[in-house]
PDB file of N, CA, C, O and CB in Angstrom:
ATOM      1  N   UNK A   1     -11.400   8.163 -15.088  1.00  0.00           N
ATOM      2  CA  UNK A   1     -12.023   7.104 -15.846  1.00  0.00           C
ATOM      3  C   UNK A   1     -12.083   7.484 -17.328  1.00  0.00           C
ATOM      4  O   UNK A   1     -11.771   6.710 -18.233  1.00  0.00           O
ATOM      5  CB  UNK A   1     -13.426   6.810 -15.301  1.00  0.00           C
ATOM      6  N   UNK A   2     -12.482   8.659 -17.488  1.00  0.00           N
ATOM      7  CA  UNK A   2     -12.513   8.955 -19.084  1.00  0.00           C
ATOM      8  C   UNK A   2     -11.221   9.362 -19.738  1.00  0.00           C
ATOM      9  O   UNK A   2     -11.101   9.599 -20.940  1.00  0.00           O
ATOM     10  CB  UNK A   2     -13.495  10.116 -19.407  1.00  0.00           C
ATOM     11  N   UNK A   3     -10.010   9.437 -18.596  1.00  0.00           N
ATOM     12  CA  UNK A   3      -8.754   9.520 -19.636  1.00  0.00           C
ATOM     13  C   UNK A   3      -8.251   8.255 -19.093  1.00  0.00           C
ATOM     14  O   UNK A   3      -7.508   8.560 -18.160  1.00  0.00           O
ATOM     15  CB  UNK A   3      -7.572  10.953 -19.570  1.00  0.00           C
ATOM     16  N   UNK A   4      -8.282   7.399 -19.184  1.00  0.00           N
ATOM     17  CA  UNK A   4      -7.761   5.910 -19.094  1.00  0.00           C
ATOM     18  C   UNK A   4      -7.296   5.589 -20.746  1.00  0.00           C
ATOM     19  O   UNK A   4      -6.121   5.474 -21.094  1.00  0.00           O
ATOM     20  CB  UNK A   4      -9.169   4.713 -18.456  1.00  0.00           C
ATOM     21  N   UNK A   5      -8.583   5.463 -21.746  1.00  0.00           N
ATOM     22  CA  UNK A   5      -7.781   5.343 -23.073  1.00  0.00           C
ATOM     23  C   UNK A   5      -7.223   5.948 -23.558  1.00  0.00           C
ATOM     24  O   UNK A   5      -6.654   5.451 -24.529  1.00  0.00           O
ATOM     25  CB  UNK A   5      -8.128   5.153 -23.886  1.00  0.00           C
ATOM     26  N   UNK A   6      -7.061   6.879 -23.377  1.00  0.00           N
ATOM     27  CA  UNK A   6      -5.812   7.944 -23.486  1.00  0.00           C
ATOM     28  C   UNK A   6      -4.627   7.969 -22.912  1.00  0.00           C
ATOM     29  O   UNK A   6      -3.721   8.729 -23.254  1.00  0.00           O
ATOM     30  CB  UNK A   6      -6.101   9.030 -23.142  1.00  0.00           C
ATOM     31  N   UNK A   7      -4.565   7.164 -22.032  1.00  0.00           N
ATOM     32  CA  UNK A   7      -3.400   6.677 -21.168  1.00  0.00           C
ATOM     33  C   UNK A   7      -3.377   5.386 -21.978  1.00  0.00           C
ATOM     34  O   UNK A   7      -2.165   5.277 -22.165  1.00  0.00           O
ATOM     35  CB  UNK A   7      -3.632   6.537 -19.369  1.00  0.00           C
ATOM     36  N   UNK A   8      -3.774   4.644 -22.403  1.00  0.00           N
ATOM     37  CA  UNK A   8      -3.750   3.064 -23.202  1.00  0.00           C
ATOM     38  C   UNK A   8      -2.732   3.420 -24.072  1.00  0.00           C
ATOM     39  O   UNK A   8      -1.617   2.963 -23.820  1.00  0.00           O
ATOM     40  CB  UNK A   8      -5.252   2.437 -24.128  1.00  0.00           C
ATOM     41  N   UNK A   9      -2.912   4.372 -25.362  1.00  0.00           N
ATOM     42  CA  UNK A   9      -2.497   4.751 -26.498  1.00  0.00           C
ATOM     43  C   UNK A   9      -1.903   5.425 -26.641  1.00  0.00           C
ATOM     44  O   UNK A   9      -1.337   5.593 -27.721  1.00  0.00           O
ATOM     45  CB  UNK A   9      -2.996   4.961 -27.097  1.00  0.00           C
ATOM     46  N   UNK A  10      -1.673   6.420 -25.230  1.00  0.00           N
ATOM     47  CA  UNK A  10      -0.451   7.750 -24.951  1.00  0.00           C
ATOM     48  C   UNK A  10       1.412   7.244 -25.992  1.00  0.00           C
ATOM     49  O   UNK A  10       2.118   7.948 -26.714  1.00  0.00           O
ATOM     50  CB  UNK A  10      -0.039   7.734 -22.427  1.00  0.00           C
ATOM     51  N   UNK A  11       1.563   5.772 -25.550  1.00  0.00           N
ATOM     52  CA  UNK A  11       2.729   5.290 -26.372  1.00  0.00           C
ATOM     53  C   UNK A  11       2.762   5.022 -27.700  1.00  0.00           C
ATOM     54  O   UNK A  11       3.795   4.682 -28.277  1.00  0.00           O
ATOM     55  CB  UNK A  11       3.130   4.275 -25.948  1.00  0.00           C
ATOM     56  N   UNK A  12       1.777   5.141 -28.193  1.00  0.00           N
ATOM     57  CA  UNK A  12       1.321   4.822 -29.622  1.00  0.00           C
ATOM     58  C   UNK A  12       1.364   6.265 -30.587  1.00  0.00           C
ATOM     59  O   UNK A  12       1.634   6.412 -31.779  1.00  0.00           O
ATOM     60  CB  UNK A  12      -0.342   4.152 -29.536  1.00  0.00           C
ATOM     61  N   UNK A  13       0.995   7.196 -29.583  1.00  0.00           N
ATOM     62  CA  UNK A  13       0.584   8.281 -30.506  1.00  0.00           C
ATOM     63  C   UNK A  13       2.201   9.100 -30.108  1.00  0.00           C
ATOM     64  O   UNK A  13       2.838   9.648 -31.007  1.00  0.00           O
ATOM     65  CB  UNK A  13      -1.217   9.229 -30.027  1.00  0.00           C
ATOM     66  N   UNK A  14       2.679   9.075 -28.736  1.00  0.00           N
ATOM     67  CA  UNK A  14       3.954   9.886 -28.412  1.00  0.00           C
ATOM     68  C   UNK A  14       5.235   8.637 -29.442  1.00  0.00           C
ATOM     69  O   UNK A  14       6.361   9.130 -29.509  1.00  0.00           O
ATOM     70  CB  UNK A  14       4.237  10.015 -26.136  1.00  0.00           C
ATOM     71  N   UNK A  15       5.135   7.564 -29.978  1.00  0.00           N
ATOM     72  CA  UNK A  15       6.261   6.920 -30.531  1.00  0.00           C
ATOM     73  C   UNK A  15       5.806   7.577 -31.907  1.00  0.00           C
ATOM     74  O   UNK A  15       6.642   8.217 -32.544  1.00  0.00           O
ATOM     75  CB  UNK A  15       6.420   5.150 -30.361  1.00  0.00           C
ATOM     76  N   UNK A  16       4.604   7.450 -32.350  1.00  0.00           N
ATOM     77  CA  UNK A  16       4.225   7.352 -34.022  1.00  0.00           C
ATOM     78  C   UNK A  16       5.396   9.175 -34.192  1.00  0.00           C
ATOM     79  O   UNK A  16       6.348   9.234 -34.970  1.00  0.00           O
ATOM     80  CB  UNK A  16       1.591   7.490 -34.543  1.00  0.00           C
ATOM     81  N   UNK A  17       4.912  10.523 -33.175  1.00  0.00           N
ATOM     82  CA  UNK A  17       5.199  11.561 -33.346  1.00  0.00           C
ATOM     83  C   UNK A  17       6.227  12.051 -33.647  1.00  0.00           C
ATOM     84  O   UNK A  17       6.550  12.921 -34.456  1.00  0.00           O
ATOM     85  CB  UNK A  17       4.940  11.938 -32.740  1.00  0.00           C
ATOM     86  N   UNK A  18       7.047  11.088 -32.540  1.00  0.00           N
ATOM     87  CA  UNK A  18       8.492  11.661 -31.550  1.00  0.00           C
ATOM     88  C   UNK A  18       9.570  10.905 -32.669  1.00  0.00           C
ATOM     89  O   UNK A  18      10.545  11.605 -32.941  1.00  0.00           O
ATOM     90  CB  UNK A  18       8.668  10.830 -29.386  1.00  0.00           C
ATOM     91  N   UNK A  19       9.509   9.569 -33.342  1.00  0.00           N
ATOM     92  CA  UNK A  19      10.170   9.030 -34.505  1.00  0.00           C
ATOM     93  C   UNK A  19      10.165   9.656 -35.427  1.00  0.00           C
ATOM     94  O   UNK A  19      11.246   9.662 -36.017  1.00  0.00           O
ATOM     95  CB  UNK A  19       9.835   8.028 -34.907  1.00  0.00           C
ATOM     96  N   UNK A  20       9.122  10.430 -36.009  1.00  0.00           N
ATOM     97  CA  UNK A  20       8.802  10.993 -37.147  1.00  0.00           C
ATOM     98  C   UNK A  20       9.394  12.386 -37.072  1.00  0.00           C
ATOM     99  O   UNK A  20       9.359  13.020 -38.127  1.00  0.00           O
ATOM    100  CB  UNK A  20       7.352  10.937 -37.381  1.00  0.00           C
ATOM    101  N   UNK A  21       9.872  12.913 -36.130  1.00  0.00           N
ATOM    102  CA  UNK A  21      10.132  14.158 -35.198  1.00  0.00           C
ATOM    103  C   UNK A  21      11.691  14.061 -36.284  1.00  0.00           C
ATOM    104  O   UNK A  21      12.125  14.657 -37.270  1.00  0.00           O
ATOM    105  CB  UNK A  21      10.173  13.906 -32.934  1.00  0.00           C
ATOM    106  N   UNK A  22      12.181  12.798 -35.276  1.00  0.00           N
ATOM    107  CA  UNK A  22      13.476  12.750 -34.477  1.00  0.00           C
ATOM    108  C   UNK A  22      14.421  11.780 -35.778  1.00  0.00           C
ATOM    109  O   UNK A  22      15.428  12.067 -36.427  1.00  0.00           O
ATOM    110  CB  UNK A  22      13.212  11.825 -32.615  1.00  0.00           C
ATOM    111  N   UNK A  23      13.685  10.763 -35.755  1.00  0.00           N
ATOM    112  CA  UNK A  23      14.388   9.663 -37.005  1.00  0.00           C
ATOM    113  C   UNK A  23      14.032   9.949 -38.295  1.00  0.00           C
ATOM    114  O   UNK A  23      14.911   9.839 -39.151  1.00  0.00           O
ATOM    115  CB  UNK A  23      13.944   8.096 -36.906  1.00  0.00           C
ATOM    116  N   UNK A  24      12.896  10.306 -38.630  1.00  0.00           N
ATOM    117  CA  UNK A  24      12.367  10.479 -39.688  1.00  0.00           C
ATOM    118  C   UNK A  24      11.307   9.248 -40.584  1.00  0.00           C
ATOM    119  O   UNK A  24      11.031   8.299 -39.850  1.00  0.00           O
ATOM    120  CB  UNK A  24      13.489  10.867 -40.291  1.00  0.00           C
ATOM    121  N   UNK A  25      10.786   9.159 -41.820  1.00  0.00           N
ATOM    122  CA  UNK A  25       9.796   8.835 -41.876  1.00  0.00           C
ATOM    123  C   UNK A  25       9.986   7.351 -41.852  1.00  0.00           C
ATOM    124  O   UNK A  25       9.142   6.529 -41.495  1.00  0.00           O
ATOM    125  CB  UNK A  25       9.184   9.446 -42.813  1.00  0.00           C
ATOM    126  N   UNK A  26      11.500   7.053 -42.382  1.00  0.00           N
ATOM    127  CA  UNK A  26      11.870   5.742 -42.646  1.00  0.00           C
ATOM    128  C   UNK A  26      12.311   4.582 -41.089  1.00  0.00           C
ATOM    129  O   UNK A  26      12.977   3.547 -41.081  1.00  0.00           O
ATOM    130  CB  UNK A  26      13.210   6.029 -43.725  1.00  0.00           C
ATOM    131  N   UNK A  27      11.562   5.362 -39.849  1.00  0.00           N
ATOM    132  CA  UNK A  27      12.377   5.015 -38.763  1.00  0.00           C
ATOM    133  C   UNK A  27      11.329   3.602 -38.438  1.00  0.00           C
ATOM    134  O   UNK A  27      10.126   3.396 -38.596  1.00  0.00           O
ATOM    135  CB  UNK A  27      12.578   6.399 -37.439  1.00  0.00           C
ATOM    136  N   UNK A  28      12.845   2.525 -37.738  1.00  0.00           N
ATOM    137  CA  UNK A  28      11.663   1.276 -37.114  1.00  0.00           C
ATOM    138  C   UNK A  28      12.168   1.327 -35.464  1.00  0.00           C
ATOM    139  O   UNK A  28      12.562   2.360 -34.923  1.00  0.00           O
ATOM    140  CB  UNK A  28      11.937  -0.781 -37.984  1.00  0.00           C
ATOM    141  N   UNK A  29      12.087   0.214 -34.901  1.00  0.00           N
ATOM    142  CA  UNK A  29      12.811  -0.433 -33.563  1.00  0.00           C
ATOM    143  C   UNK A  29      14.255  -0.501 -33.971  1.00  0.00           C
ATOM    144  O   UNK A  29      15.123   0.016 -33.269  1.00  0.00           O
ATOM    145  CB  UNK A  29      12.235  -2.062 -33.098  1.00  0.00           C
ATOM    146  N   UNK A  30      14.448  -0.938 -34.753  1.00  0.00           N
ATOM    147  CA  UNK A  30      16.293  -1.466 -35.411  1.00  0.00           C
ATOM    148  C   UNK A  30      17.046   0.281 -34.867  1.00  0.00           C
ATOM    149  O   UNK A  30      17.995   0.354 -34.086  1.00  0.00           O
ATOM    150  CB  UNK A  30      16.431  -1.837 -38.190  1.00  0.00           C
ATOM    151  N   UNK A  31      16.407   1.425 -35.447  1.00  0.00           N
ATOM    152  CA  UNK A  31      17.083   2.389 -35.898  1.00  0.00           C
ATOM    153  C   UNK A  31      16.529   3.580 -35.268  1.00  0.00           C
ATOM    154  O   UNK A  31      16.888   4.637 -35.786  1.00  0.00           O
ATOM    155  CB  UNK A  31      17.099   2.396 -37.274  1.00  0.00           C
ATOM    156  N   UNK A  32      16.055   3.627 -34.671  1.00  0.00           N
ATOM    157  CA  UNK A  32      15.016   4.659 -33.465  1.00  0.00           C
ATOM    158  C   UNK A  32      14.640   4.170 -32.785  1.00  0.00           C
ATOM    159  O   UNK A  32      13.825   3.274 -33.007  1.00  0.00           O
ATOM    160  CB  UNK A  32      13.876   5.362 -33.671  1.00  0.00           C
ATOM    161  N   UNK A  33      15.224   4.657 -31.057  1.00  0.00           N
ATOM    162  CA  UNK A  33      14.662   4.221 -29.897  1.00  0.00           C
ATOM    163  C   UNK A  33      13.195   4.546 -29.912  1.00  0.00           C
ATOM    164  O   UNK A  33      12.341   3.689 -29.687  1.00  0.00           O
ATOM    165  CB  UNK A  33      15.352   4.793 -28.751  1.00  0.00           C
ATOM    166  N   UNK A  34      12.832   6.204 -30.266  1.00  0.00           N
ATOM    167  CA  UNK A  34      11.190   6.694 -29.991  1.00  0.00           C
ATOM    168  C   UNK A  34      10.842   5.727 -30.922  1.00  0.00           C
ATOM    169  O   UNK A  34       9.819   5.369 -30.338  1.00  0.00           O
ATOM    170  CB  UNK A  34      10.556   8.442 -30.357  1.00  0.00           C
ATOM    171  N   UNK A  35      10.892   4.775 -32.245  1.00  0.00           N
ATOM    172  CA  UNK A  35      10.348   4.032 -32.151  1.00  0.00           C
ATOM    173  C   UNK A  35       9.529   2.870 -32.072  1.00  0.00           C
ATOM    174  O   UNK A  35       8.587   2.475 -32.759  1.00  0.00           O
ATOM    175  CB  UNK A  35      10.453   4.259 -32.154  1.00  0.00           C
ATOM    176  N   UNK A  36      10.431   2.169 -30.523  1.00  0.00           N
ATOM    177  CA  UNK A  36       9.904   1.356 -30.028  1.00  0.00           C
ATOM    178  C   UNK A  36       9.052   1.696 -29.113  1.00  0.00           C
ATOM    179  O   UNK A  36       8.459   0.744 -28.606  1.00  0.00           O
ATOM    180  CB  UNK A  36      10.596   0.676 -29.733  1.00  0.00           C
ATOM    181  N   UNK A  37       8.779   2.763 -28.717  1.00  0.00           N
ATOM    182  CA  UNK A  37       7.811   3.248 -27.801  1.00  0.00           C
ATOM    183  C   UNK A  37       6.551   2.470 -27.681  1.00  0.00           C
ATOM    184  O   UNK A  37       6.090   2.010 -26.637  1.00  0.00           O
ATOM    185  CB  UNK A  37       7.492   4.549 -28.142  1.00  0.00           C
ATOM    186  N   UNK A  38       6.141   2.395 -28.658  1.00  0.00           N
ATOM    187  CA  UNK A  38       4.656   1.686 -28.675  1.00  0.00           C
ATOM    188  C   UNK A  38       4.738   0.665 -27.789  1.00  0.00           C
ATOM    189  O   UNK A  38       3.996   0.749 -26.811  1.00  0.00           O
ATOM    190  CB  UNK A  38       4.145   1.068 -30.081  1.00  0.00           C
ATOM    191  N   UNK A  39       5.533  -0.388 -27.888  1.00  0.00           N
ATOM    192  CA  UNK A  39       6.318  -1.396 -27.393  1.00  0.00           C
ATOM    193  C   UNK A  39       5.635  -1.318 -25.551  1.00  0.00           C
ATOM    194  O   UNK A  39       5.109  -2.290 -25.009  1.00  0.00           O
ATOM    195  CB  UNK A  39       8.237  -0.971 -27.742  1.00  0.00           C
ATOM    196  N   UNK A  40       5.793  -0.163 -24.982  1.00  0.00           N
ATOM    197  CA  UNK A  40       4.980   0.275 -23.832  1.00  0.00           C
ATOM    198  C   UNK A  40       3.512  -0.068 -23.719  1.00  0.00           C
ATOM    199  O   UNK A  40       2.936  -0.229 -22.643  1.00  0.00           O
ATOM    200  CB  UNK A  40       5.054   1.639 -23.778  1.00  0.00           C
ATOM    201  N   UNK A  41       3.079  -0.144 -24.641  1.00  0.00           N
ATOM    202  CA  UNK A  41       1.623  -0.452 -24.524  1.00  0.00           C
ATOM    203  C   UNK A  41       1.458  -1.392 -23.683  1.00  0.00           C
ATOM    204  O   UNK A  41       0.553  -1.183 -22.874  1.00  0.00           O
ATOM    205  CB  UNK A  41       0.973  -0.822 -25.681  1.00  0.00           C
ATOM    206  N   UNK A  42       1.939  -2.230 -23.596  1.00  0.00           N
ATOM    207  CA  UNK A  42       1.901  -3.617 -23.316  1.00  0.00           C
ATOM    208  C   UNK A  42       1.576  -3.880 -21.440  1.00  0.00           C
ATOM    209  O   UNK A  42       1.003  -4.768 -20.808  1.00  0.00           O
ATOM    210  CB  UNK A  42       3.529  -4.251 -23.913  1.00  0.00           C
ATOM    211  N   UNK A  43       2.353  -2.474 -21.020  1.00  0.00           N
ATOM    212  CA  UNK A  43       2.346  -2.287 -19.593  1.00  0.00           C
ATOM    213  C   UNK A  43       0.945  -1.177 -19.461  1.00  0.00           C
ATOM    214  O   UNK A  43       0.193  -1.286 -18.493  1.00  0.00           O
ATOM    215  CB  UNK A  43       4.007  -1.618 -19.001  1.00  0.00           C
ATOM    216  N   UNK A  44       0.676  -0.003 -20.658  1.00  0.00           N
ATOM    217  CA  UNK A  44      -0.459   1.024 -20.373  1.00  0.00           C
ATOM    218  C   UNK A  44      -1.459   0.452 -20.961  1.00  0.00           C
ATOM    219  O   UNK A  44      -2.160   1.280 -21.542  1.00  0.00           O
ATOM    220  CB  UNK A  44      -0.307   2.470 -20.871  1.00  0.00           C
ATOM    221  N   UNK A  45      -1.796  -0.536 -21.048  1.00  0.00           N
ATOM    222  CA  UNK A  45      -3.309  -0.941 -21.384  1.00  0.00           C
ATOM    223  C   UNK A  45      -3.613  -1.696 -20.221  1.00  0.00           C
ATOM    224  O   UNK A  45      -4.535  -1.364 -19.477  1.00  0.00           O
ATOM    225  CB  UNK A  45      -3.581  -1.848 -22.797  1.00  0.00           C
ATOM    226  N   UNK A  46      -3.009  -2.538 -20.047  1.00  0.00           N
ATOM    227  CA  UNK A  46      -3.766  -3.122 -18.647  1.00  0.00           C
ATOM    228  C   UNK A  46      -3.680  -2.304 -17.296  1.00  0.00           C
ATOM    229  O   UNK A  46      -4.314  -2.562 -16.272  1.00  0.00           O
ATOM    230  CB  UNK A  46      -3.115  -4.563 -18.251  1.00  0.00           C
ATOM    231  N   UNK A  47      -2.640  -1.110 -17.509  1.00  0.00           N
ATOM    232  CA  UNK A  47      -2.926  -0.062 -16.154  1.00  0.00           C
ATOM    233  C   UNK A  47      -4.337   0.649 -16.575  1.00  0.00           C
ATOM    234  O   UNK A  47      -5.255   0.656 -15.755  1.00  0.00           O
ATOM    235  CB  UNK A  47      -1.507   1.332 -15.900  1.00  0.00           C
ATOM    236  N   UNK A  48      -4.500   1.243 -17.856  1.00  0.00           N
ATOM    237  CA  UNK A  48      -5.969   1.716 -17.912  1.00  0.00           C
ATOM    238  C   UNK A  48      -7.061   0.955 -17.461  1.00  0.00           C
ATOM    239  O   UNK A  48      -8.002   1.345 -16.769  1.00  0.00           O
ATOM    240  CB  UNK A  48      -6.312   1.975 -19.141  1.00  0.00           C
ATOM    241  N   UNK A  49      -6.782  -0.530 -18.064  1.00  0.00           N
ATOM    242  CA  UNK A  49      -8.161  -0.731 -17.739  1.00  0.00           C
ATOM    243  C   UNK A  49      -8.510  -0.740 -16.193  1.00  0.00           C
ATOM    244  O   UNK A  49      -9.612  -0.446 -15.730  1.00  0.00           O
ATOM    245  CB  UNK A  49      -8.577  -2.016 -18.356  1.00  0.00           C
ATOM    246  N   UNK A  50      -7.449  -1.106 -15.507  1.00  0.00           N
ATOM    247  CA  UNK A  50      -7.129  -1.184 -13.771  1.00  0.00           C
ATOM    248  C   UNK A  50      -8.000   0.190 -13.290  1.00  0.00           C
ATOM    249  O   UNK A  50      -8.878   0.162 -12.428  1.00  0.00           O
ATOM    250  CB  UNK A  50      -5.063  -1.001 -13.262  1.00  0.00           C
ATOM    251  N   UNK A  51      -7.569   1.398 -14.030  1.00  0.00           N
ATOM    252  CA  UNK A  51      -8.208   3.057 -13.721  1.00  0.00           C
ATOM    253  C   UNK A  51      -9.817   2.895 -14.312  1.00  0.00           C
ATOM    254  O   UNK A  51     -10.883   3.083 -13.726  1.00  0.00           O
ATOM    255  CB  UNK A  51      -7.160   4.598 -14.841  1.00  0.00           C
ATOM    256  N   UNK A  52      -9.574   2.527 -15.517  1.00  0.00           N
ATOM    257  CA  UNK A  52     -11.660   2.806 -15.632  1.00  0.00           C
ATOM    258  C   UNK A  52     -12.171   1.388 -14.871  1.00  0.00           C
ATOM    259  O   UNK A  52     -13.282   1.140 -15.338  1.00  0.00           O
ATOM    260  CB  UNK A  52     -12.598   2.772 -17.917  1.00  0.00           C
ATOM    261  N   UNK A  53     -11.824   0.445 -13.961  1.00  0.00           N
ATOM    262  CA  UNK A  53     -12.790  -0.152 -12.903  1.00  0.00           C
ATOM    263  C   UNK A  53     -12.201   0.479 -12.326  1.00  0.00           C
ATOM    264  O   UNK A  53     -11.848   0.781 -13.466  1.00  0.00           O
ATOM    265  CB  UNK A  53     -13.067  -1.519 -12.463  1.00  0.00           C
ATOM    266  N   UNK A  54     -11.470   1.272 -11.441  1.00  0.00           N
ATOM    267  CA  UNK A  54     -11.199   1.665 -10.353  1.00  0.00           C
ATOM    268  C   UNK A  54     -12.526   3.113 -10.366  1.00  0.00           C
ATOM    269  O   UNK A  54     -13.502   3.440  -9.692  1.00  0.00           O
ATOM    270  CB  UNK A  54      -9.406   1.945 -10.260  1.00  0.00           C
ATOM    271  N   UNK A  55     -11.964   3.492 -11.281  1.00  0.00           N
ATOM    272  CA  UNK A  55     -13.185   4.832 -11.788  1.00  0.00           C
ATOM    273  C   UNK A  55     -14.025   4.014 -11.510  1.00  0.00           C
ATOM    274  O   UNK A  55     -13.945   3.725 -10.316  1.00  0.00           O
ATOM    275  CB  UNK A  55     -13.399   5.590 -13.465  1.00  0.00           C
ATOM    276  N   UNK A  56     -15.176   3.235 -12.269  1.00  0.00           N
ATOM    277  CA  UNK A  56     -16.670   2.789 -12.439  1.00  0.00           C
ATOM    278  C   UNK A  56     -16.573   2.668 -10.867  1.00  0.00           C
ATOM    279  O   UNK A  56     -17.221   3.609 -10.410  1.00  0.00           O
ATOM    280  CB  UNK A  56     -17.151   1.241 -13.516  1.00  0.00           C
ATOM    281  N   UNK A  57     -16.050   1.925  -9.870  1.00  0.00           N
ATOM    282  CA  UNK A  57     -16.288   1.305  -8.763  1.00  0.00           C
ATOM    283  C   UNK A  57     -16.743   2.637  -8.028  1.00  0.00           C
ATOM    284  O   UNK A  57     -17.907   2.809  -7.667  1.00  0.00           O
ATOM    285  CB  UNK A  57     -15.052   0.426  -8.184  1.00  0.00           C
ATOM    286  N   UNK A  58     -15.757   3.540  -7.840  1.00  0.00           N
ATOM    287  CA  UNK A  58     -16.165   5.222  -7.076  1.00  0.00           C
ATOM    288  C   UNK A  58     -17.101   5.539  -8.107  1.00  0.00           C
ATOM    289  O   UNK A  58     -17.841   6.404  -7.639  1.00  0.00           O
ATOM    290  CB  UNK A  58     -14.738   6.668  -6.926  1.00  0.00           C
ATOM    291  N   UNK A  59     -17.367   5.322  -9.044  1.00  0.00           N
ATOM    292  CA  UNK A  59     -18.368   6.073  -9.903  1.00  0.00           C
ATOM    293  C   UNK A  59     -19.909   5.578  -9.346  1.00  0.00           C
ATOM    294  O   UNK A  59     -20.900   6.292  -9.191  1.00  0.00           O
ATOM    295  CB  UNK A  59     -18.099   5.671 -11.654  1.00  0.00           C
ATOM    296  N   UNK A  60     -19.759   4.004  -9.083  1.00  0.00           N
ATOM    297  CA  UNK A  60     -21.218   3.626  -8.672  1.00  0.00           C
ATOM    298  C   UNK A  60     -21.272   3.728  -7.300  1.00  0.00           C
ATOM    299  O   UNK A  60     -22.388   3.430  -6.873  1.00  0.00           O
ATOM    300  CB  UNK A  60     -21.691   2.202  -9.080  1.00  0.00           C
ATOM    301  N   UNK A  61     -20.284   4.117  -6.247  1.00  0.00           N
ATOM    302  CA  UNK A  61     -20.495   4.126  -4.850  1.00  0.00           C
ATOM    303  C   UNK A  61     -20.858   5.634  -4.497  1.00  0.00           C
ATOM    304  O   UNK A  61     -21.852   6.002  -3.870  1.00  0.00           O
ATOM    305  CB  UNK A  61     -19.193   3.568  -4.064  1.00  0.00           C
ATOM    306  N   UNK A  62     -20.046   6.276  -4.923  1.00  0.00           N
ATOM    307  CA  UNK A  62     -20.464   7.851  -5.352  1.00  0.00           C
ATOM    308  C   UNK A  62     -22.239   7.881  -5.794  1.00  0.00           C
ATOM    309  O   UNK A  62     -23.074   8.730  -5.481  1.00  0.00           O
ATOM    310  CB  UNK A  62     -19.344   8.394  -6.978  1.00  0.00           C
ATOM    311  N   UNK A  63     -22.368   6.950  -6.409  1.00  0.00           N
ATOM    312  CA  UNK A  63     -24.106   6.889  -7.038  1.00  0.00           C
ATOM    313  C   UNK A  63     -25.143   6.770  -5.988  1.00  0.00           C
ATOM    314  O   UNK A  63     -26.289   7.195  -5.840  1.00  0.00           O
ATOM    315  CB  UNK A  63     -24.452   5.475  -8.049  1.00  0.00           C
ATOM    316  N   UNK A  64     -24.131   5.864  -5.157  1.00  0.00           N
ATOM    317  CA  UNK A  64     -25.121   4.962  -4.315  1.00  0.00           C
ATOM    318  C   UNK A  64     -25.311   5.676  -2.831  1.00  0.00           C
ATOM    319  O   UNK A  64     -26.260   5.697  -2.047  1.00  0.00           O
ATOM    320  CB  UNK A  64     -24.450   3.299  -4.126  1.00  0.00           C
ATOM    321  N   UNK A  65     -24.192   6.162  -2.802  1.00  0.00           N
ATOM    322  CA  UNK A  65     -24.527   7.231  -1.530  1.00  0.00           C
ATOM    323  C   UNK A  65     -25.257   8.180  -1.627  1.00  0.00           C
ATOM    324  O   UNK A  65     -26.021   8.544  -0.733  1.00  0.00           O
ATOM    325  CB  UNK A  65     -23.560   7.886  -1.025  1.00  0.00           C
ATOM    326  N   UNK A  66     -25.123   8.745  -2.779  1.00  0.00           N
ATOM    327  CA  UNK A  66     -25.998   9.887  -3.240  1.00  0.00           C
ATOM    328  C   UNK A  66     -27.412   9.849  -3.416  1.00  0.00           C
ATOM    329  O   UNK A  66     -28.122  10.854  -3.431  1.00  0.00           O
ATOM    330  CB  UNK A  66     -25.603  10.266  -4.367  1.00  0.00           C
ATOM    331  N   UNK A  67     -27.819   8.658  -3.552  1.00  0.00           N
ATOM    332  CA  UNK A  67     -29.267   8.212  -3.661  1.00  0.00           C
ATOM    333  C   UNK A  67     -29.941   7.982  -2.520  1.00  0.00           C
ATOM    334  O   UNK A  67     -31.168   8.031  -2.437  1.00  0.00           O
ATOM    335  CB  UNK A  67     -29.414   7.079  -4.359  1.00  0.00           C
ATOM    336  N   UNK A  68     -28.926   7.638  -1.295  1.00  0.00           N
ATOM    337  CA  UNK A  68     -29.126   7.122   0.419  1.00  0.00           C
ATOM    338  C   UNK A  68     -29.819   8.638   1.118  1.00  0.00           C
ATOM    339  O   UNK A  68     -30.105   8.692   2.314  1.00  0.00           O
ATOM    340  CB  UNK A  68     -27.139   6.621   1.400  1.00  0.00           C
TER     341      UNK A  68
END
């Protein structure tokens, strides 16, 4: 649950790096595959949020047994 946004933005921060790495400073989508990376987000944000309710849900049943 607490690395979910870190999984959101994992493409954001591995494209901003891996372009700057690889293409250099002047790189876009046109002229560097790394980057379009970000471009991924689109699929890792709505899997995170899927993981922190999946987290909260065991997080409050985990609660609730524990209190039984």
């Amino acid at each position: 649950m607490a690395l979910s946004p870190v999984f959101a933005v994992m493409p954001l921060i591995a494209g901003a790096a891996l372009s700057y790495v690889f293409c250099g400073s002047d790189a876009n989508e046109g002229n560097c595959g790394w980057a379009a990376l970000p471009w991924a987000m689109f699929l890792t944000i709505p899997l995170a949020g899927l993981m922190f309710i999946a987290g909260l849900v065991i997080l409050i049943v985990s609660l609730v047994k524990k209190s039984d």
